[in-house]
C-alpha positions as CSV (number, residue, x, y, z in Angstrom):
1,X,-20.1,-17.6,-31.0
2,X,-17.2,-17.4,-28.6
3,X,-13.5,-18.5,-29.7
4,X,-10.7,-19.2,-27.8
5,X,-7.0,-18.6,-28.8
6,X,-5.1,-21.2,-29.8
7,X,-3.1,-24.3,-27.5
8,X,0.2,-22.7,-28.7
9,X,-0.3,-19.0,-28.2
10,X,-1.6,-19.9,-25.0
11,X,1.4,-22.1,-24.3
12,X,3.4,-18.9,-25.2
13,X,1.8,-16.4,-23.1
14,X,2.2,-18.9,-20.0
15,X,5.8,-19.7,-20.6
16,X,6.4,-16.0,-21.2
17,X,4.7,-15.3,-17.4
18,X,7.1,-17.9,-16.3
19,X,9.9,-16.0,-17.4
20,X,8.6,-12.6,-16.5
21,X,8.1,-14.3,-12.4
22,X,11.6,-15.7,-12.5
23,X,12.9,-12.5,-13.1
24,X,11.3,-10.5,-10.7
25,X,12.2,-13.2,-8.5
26,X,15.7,-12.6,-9.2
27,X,14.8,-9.0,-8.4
28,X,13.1,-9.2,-5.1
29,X,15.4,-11.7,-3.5
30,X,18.1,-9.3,-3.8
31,X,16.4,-6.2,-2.9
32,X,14.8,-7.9,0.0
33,X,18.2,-9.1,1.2
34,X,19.7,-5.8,1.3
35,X,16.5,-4.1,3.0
36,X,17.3,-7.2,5.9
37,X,20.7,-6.0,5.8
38,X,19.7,-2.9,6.4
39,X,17.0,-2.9,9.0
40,X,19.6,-5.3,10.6
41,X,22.5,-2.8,10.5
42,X,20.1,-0.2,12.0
43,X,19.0,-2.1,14.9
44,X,22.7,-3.7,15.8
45,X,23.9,0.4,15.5
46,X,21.1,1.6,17.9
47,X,22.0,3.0,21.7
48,X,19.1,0.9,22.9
49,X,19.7,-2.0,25.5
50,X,17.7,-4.9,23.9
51,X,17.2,-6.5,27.8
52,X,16.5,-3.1,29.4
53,X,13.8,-2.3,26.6
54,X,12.8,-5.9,27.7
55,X,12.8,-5.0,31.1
56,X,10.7,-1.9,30.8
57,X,10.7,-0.3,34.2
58,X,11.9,-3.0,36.6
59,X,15.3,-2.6,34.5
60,X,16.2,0.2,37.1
61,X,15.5,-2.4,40.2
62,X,16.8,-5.4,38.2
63,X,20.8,-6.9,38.7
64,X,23.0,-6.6,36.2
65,X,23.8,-10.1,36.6
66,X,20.2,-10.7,35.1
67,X,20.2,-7.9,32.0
68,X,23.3,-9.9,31.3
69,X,21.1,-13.5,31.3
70,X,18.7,-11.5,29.4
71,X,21.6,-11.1,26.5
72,X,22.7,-14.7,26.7
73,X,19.8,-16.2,26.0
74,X,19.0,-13.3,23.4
75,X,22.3,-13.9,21.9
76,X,23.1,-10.1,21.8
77,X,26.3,-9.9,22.2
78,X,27.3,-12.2,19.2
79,X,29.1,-11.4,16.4
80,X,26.6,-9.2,14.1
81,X,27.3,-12.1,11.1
82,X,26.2,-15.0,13.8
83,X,23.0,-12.5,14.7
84,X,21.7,-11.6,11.0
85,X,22.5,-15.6,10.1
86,X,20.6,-16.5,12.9
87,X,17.9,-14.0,13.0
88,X,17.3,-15.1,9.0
89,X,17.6,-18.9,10.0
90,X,14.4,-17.6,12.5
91,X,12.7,-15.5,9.7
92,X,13.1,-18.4,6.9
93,X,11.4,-20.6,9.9
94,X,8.1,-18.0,10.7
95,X,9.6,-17.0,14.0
96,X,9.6,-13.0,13.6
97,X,11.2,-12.4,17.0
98,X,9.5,-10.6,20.2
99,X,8.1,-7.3,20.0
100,X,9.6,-5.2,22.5
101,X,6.9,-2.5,22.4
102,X,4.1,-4.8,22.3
103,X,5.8,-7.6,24.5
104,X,4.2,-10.4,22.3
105,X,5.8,-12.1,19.2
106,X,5.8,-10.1,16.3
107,X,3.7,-13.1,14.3
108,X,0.8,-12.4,16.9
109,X,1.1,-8.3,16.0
110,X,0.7,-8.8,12.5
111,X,-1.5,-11.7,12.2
112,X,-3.6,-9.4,14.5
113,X,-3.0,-5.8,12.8
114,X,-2.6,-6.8,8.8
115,X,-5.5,-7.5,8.0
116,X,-7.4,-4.4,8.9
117,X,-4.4,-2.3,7.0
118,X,-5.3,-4.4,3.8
119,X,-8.7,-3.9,3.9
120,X,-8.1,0.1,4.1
121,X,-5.8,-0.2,1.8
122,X,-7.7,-2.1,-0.4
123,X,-11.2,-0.2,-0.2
124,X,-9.1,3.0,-1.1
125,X,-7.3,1.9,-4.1
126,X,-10.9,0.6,-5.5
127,X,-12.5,3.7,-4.5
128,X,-9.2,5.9,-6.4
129,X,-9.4,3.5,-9.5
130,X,-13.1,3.9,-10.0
131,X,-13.1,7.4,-9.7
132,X,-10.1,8.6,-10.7
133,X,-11.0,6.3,-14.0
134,X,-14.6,8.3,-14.7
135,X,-14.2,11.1,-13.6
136,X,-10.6,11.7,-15.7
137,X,-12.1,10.5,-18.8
138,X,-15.1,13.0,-18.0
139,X,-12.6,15.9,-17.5
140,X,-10.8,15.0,-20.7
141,X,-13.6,14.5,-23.1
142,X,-14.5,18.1,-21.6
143,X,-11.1,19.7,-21.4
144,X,-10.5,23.0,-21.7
145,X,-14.4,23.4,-19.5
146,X,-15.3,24.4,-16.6
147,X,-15.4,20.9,-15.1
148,X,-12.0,20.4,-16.6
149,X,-10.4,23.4,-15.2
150,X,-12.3,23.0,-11.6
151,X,-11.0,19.0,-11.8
152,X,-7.1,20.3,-12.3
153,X,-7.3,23.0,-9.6
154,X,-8.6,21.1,-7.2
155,X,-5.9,18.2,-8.2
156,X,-3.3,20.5,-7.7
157,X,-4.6,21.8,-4.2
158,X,-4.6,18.8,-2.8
159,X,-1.8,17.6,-3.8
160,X,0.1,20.0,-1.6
161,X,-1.8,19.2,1.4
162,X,-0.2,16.1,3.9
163,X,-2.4,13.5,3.9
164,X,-2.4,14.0,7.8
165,X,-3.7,17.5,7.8
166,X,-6.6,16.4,5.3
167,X,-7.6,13.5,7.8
168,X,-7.1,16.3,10.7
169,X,-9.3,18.6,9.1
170,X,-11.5,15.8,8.3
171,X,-12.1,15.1,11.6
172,X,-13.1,18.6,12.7
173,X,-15.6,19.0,9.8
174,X,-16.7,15.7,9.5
175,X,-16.9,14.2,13.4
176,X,-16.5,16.9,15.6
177,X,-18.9,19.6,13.7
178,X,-21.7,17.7,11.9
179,X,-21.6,14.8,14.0
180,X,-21.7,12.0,10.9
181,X,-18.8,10.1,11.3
182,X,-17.2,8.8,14.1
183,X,-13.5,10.5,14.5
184,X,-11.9,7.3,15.0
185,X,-11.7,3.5,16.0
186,X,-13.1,0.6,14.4
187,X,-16.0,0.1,16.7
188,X,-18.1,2.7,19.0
189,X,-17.1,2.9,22.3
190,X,-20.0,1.2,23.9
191,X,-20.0,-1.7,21.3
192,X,-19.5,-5.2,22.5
193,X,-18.3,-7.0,19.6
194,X,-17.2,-6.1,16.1
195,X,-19.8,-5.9,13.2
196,X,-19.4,-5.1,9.7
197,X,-21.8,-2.2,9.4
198,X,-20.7,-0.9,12.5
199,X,-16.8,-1.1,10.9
200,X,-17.9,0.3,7.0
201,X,-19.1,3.1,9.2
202,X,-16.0,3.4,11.0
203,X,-14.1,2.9,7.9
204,X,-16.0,5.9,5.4
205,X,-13.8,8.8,6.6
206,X,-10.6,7.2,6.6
207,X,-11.2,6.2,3.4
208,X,-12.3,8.7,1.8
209,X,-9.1,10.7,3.5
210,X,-6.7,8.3,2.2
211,X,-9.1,8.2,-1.3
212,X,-8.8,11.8,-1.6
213,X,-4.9,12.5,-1.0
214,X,-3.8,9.7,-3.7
215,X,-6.6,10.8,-6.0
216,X,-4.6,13.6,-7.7
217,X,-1.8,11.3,-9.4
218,X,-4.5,8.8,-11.0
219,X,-6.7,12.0,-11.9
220,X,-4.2,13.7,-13.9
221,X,-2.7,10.8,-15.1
222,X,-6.1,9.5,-16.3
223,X,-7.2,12.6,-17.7
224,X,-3.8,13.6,-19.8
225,X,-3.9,9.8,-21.3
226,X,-7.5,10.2,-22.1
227,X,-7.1,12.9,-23.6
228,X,-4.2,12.2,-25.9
229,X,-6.6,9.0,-26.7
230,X,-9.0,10.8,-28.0
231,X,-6.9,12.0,-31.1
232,X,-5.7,8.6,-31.5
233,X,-6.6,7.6,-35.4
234,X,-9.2,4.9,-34.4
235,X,-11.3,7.1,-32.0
236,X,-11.7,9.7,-34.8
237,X,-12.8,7.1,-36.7
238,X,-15.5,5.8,-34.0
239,X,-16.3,9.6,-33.9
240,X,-17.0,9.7,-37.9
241,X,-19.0,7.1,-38.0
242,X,-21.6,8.3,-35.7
243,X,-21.0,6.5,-32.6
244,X,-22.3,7.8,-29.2
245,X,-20.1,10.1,-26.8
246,X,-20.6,7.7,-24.5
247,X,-19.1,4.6,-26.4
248,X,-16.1,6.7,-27.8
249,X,-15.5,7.5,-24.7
250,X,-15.3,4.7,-22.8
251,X,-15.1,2.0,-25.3
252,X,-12.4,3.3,-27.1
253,X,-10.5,6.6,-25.7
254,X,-10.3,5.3,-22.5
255,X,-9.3,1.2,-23.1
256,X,-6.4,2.3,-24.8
257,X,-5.5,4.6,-21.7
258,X,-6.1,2.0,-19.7
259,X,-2.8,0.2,-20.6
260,X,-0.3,2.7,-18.9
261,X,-2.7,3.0,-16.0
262,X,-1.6,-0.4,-15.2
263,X,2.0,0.3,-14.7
264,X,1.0,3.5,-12.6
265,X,-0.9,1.6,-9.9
266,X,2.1,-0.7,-9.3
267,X,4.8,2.0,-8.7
268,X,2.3,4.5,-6.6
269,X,1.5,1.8,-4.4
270,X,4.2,2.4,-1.9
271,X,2.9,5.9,-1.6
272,X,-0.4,4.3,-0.9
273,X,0.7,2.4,1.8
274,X,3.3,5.0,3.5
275,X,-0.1,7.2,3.3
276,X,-2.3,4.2,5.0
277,X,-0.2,4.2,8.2
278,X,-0.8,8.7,9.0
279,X,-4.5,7.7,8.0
280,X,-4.1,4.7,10.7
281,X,-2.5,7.1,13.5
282,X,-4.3,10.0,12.7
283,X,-7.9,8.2,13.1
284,X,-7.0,5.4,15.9
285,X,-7.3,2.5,13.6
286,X,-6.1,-1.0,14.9
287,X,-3.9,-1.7,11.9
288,X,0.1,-1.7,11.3
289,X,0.3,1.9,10.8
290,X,-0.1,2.8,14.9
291,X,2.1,0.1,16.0
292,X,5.0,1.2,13.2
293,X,4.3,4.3,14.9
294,X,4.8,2.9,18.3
295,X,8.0,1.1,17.1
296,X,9.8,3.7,15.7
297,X,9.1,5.6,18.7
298,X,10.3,3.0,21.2
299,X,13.2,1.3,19.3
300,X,11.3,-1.6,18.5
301,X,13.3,-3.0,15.9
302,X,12.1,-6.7,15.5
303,X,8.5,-5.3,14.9
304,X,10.2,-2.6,12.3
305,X,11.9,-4.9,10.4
306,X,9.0,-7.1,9.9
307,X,7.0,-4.4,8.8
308,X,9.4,-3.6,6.4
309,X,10.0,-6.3,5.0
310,X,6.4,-7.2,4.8
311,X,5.9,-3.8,3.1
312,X,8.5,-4.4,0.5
313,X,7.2,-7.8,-0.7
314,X,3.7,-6.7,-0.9
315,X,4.9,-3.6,-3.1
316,X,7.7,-6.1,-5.4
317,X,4.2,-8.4,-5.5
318,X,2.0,-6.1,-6.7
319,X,4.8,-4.5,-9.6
320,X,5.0,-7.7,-10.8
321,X,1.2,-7.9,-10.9
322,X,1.3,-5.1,-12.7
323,X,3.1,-6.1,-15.3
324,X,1.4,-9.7,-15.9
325,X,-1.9,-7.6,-16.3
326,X,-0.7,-5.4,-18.6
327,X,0.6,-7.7,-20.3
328,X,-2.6,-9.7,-20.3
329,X,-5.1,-6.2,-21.6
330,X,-2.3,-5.8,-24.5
331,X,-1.5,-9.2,-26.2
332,X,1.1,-7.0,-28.2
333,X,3.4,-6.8,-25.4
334,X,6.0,-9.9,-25.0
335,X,6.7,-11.0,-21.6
336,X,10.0,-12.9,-22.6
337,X,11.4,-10.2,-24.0
C-alpha cells in the first residue's frame, strides 16, 4: 500500500523550491554580469586589432582605409559603455558575435562543439558517482584493511598527477603500446560517417582519464562520510539486530552519507569541466575544450566570452540543482529558510 504526502506539505515543499530558485536567481544574475564585465574588460584591454585578426593574412596587403571600414561596421572604436550595451543587447538577442579564430558565428561553434563536451562530461560524472559511491562505502566498511589502505594511497597518488599527464601517459600505454584504444578523435580515420559504437569506443579512454583524475575527491569524501555513518546510532542498531553487511551497508550507512554527497557534486563541478577541456586537447576530441584552446591562443575573445559565460551558467545551474535534491532526499531541510 503506497501513500502519498499530503496536498499542503506538498504545497510547502513547492513554494519553498520557488523561493530557493528566486534566490539563486538573484545570485547568478549578478555574478554573471560581472563575469560579462569582465571578459568584456579583457577583450577591450587586449593589443589585438579586432579587423586585422579579421583579416588574417591579407591584413598585411589590405588598405588601411579598409581595416578602418572593418571597425565601422564592427563598431570598435565606440565608447566601451556603447560596446558592452550593445554587445549585451546582441547576447540577450542569441547573436553571440563572429568567431575570429573559427571565422563562423560563435552560435554555429557551440551548437556544433557542446554537445560532445556534455556528453563527456556527462558519462564521467556517472562513471565517478557510481564508483566512487561503491567502492568508498567498500573501503569504509573495511577501513583500517588492506583494501582500505591500497584505496587511500592510490587516492592520494593521483591526486597529484595533472589530469593531462594521466591522459598523456594514457595514450602511450593504452593506444600506442597495446593497441586497444584509439589515441584520439571521435571517429577512425577511414570512417565515413559517425556511429555510436564507433564513438563509445572513441570515448572509453577519455573517460576513464577524466573518470580517474576527479575520482579521488568523491573517493575520500565517500569513504570518510561512510565511515562516520557507520557509528551513527541507527546503523548500530541495524547491526544488533542481525541484519546483513550488505543491507547496513548500503541501506543505511551509506543513505545517510548520501546527503552531503549532494552538495559535493555541485561545487566540484567546475573542476570537472576545467578538467574536460585538457582531456578534450590532449585526445583531439571535437568538443569546446580544443576551440577554448584555440581562442585563448589566438585572442579570440567573442568565442571566449561565450564559453565562459556558458561555463558559469551551467555550473550556477547545476549548484542550484544541488541543492533542490538535497533538499528533496532529506525532507528535514527547509528550503525557505
Amino acid at each position: 500500500m503506497t501513500t502519498t504526502a499530503p496536498p499542503r506539505r506538498r504545497s510547502g515543499r513547492l513554494a519553498g523550491a520557488a523561493v530557493v530558485v528566486r534566490r539563486r536567481l538573484l545570485v547568478a544574475v549578478p555574478v554573471l554580469v560581472a563575469t560579462s564585465v569582465g571578459m568584456f574588460a579583457l577583450g577591450a584591454a587586449s593589443p589585438v586589432d579586432p579587423a586585422k585578426q579579421y583579416a588574417g593574412a591579407a591584413a598585411f596587403t589590405t588598405s588601411e582605409e579598409n581595416l578602418a571600414q572593418i571597425r565601422a561596421n564592427w563598431g570598435v572604436d565606440d565608447p566601451l559603455p556603447v560596446q558592452y550595451l550593445r554587445w549585451i543587447g546582441n547576447l540577450i538577442r542569441g547573436d553571440l558575435g563572429w568567431s575570429t579564430s573559427r571565422h563562423e558565428p560563435v552560435t554555429s561553434v557551440l551548437a556544433a562543439r557542446a554537445g560532445w563536451t556534455l556528453l563527456l562530461i556527462g558519462v564521467t560524472l556517472a562513471v565517478v558517482l557510481l564508483a566512487s559511491l561503491l567502492l568508498g562505502a567498500l573501503a569504509a566498511y573495511r577501513r583500517g584493511g588492506l583494501f582500505d589502505r591500497g584505496l587511500r594511497a592510490a587516492a592520494y597518488a593521483v591526486e597529484s598527477m595533472p589530469v593531462f599527464w594521466i591522459g598523456l601517459a594514457a595514450i602511450a600505454v593504452f593506444a600506442l603500446a597495446l593497441g586497444w584504444f584509439p589515441a584520439g578523435g571521435l571517429t577512425d580515420v577511414t570512417a565515413t560517417g559517425t556511429s555510436w559504437s564507433d564513438v563509445a569506443h572513441h570515448l572509453i579512454l577519455p573517460v576513464a582519464v577524466l573518470a580517474i583524475s576527479q575520482a579521488p575527491w568523491f573517493l575520500l569524501f565517500v569513504r570518510d562520510a561512510v565511515a562516520e555513518s557507520l557509528r551513527d546510532d541507527h546503523v548500530l542498531a541495524a547491526r544488533a539486530r542481525g541484519l546483513p553487511g550488505r543491507t547496513v551497508l548500503f541501506g543505511h550507512a551509506l543513505r545517510t552519507a548520501l546527503l552531503p554527497f549532494l552538495t559535493l557534486v555541485g561545487t566540484h563541478l567546475p573542476e570537472l569541466v576545467g578538467g574536460a577541456v585538457l582531456v578534450e586537447t590532449v585526445f583531439s576530441l571535437p568538443g569546446l575544450g580544443a576551440v577554448t584552446v584555440e581562442a585563448a591562443l589566438g585572442s579570440d575573445f567573442p568565442l571566449l566570452a561565450a564559453i565562459t559565460l556558458v561555463t558559469t551558467a551551467v555550473v550556477l545551474t547545476a549548484n542550484l540543482a544541488a541543492d533542490l535534491a538535497y533538499a528533496a532526499a532529506d525532507p528535514r531541510v527547509r528550503l525557505d529558510g
